[in-house]
C-alpha positions as CSV (number, residue, x, y, z in Angstrom):
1,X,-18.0,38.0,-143.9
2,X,-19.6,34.7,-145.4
3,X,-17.2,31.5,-145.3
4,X,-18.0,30.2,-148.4
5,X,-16.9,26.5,-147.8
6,X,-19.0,26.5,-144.4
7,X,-22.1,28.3,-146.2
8,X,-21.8,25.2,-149.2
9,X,-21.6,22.7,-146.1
10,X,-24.8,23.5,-145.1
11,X,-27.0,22.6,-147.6
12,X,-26.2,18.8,-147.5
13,X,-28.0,16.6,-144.9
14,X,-29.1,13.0,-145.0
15,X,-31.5,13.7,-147.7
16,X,-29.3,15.7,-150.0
17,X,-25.5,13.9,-149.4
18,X,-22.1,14.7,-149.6
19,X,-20.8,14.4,-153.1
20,X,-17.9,11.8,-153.0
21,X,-15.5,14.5,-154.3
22,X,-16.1,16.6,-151.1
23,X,-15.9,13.9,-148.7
24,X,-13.8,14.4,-145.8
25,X,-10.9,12.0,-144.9
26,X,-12.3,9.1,-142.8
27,X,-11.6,9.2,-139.5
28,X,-12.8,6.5,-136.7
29,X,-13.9,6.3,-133.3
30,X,-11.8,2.9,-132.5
31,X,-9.9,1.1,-131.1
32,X,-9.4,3.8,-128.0
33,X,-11.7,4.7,-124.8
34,X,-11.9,8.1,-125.8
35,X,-14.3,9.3,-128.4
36,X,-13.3,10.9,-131.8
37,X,-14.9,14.6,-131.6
38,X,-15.2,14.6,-136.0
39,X,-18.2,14.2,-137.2
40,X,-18.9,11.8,-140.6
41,X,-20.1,13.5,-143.3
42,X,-24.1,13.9,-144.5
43,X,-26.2,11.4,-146.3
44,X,-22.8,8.7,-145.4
45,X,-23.0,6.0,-143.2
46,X,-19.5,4.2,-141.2
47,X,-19.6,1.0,-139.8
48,X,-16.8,0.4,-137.2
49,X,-16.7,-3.3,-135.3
50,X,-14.7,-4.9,-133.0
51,X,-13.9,-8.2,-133.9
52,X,-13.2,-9.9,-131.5
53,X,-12.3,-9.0,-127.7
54,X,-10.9,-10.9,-124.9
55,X,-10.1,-9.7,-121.5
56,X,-9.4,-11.7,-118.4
57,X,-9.4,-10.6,-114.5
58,X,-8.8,-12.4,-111.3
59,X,-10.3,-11.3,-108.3
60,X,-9.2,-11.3,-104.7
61,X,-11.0,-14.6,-104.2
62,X,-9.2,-16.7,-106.7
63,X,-11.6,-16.9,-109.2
64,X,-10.3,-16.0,-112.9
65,X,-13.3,-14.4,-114.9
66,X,-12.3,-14.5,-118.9
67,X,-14.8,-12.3,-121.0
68,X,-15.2,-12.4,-125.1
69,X,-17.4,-9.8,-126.9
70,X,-17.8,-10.9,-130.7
71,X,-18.9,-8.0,-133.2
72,X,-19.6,-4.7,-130.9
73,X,-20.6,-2.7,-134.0
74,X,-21.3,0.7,-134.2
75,X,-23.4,1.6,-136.9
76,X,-22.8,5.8,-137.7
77,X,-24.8,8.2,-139.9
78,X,-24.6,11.7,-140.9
79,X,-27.3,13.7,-140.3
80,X,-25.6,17.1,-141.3
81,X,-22.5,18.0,-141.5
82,X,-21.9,18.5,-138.0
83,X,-24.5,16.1,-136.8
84,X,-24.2,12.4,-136.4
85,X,-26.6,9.6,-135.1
86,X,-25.0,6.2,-133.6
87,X,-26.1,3.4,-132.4
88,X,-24.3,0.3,-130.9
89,X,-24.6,-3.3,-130.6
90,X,-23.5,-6.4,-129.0
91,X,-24.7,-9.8,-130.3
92,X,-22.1,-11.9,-128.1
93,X,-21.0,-12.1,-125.3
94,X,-19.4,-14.8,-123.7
95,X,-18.0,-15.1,-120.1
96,X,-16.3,-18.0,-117.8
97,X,-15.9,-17.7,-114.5
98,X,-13.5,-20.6,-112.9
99,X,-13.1,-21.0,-109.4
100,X,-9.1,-22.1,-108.3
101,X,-10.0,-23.3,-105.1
102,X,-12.2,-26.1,-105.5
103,X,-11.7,-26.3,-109.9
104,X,-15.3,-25.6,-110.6
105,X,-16.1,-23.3,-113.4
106,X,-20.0,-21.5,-115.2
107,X,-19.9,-20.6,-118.2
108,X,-22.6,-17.9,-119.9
109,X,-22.9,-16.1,-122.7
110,X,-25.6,-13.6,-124.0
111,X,-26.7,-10.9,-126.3
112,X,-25.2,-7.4,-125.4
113,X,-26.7,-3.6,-124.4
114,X,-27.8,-1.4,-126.7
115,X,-26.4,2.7,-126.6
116,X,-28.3,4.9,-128.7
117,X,-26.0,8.1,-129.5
118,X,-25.9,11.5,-131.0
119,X,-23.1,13.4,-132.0
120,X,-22.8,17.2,-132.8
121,X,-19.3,19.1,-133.7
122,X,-19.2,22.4,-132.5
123,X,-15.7,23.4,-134.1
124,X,-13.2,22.1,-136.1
125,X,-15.0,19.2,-138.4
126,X,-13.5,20.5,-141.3
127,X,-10.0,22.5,-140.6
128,X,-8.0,24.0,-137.6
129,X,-6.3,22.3,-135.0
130,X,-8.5,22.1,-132.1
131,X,-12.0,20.3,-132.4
132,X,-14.6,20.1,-130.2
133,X,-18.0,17.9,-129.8
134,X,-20.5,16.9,-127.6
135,X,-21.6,13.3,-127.4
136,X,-25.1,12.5,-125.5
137,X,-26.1,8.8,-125.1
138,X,-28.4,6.1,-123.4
139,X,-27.3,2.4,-122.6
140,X,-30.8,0.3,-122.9
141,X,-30.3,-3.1,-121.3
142,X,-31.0,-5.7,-124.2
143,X,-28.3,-8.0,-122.0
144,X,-29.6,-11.6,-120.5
145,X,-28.1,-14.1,-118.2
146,X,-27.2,-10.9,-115.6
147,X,-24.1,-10.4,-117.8
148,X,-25.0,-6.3,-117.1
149,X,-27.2,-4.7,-115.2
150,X,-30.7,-4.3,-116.7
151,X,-31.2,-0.3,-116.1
152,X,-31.3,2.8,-118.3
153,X,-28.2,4.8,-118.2
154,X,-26.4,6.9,-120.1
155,X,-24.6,10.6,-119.6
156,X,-22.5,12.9,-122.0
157,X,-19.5,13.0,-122.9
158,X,-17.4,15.8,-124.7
159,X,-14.0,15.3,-126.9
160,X,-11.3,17.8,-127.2
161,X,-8.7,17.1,-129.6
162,X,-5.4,19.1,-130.2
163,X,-3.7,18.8,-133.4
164,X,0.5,19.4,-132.5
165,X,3.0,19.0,-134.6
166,X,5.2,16.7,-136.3
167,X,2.0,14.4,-136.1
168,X,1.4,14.5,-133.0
169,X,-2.2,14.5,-131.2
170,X,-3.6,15.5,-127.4
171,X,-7.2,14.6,-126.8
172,X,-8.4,15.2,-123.3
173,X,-12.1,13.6,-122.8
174,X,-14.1,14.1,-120.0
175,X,-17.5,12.3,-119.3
176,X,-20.4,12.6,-117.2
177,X,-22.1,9.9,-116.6
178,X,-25.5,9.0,-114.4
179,X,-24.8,5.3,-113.4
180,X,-27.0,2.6,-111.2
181,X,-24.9,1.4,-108.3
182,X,-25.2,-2.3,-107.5
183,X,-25.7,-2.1,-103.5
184,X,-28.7,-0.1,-103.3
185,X,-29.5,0.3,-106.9
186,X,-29.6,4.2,-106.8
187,X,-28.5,6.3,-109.4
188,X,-25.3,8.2,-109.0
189,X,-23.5,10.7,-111.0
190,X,-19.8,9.6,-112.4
191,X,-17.3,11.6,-114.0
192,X,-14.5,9.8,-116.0
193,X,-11.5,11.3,-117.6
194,X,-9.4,9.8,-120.8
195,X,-6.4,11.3,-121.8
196,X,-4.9,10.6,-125.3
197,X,-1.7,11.2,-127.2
198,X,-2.1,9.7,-130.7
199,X,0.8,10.1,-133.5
200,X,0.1,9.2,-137.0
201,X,3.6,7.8,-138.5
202,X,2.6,7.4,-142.2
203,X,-0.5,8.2,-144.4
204,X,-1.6,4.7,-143.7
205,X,-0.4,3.9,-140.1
206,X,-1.4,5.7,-136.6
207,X,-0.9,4.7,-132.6
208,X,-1.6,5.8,-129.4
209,X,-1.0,5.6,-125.4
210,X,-4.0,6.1,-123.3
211,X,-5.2,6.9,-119.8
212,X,-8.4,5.8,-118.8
213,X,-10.0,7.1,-115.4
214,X,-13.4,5.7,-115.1
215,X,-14.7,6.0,-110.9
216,X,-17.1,3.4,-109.9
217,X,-20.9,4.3,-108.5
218,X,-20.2,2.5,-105.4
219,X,-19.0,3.3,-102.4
220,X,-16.0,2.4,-100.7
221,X,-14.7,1.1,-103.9
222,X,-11.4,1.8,-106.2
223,X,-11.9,3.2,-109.5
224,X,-11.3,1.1,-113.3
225,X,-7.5,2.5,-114.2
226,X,-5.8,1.5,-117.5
227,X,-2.7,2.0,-119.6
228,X,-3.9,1.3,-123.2
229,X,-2.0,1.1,-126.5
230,X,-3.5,0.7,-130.1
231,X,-2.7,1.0,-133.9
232,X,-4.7,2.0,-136.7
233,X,-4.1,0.7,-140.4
234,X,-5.6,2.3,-143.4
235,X,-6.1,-0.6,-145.9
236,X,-7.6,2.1,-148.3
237,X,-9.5,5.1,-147.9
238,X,-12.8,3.7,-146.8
239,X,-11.4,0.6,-144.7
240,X,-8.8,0.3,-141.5
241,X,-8.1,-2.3,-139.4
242,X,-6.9,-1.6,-135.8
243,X,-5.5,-3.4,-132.9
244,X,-5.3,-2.2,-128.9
245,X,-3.8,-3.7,-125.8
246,X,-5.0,-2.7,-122.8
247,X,-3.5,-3.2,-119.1
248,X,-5.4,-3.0,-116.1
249,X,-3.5,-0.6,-113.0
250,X,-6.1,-0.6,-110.8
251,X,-7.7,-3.5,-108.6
252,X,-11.2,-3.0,-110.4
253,X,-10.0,-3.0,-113.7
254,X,-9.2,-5.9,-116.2
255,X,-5.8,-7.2,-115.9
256,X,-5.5,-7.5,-119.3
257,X,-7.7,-6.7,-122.5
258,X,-7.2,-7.3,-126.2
259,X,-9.1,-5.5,-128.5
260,X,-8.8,-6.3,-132.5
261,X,-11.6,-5.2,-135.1
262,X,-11.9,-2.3,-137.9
């Protein structure tokens, strides 16, 4: 038996688009951890930014690091219709680190990392109500001022989203990831988990609650932890805005992050 939709999907790649008729809804990768497993369609490019993002932490030494990252824009293309291409950019990124014991403070600030990323949907792009992708990607350090590390790294990660009902979502994402560690500078493997219960309460309007798991390369060391909340609102069919709050629960995370873009 031929599925005719699937067969017509097929013939339309970056070269030979989707006709705007036959577009699937939009659907976007932001504000959450976790990655969206649908793919955009052929010949169509997305553009999803965050703003503006602030987060603050305060370490066991009483120093206060606050951290702002202007436009992290991920640019999106469709390749085929269950292929995508990404790639991500960070053109600020501004960090102060004050000191409570003695009132000094540093200030720095500094273009971002590049992650170059492919996407490919293996089922459930286009109906059904589980979908699953795969999501390779490399980090290449384009940072200065030491505000990252300055190694290749990068891993996989793979999306699994439930569709429930009453509008209710489950997406469990697990990712493996190949990171440098910063004592001996060797690479080590790191597997994070992110689970995500979204529910979409109009046409226009969506949220979700968010664990975030994410082990770090060192030894000895606790693991980033965090509660996150965020909103999505459709504006029209081809723009959203969206909003996240994010709460550190472990000592290595951020105590606090705010997350607001589109």
């Amino acid at each position: 038996m031929i599925n005719i939709a699937n067969a017509a999907a097929t013939k339309y790649s970056i070269f030979n688009p989707v006709p705007k008729d036959k577009m699937r809804n939009m659907t976007t990768a932001r504000p959450s951890k976790s990655d969206n497993s649908y793919t955009i369609d052929a010949g169509h490019v997305q553009i999803e930014t965050s703003l503006y993002s602030f987060d603050k932490t305060k370490t066991t030494n009483s120093n206060k690091i606050n951290q702002s990252i202007l436009n992290n824009t991920a640019f999106r293309i469709g390749i085929t219709q269950s292929v995508e291409a990404e790639i991500i950019t960070t053109p600020i990124i501004w960090q102060k680190q004050k000191n409570h014991q003695n009132n000094s403070s540093t200030s720095n600030n500094s273009f971002g990392d590049t992650i170059l990323r492919f996407k490919y949907n293996f089922i459930g792009n286009d109906s059904g109500n589980l979908s699953i992708a795969a999501i390779p990607f490399l980090k290449i350090p384009t940072n200065s001022n030491n505000l990252a590390n300055n190694y290749n790294e990068g891993g996989v990660s793979v999306p699994i989203e439930f569709n429930l009902q009453n509008g209710y979502s489950l997406t469990y994402n697990p990712q493996a990831l190949i990171l440098k560690r910063s004592d001996n500078l060797q690479y080590k493997p790191v597997f994070v988990n992110i689970l995500s219960i979204g529910k979409s309460f109009s046409h226009n309007l969506s949220g979700y609650v968010e664990y975030y798991h994410h082990p770090l390369p060192e030894n000895n060391y606790d693991s980033q932890q965090t509660l996150d909340f965020g909103v999505v609102y459709a504006l029209s069919e081809n723009i959203t805005i969206d909003g996240a709050m994010n709460f550190g629960i472990s000592n290595e995370s951020a105590d606090l992050e705010r997350v607001f873009g589109g």
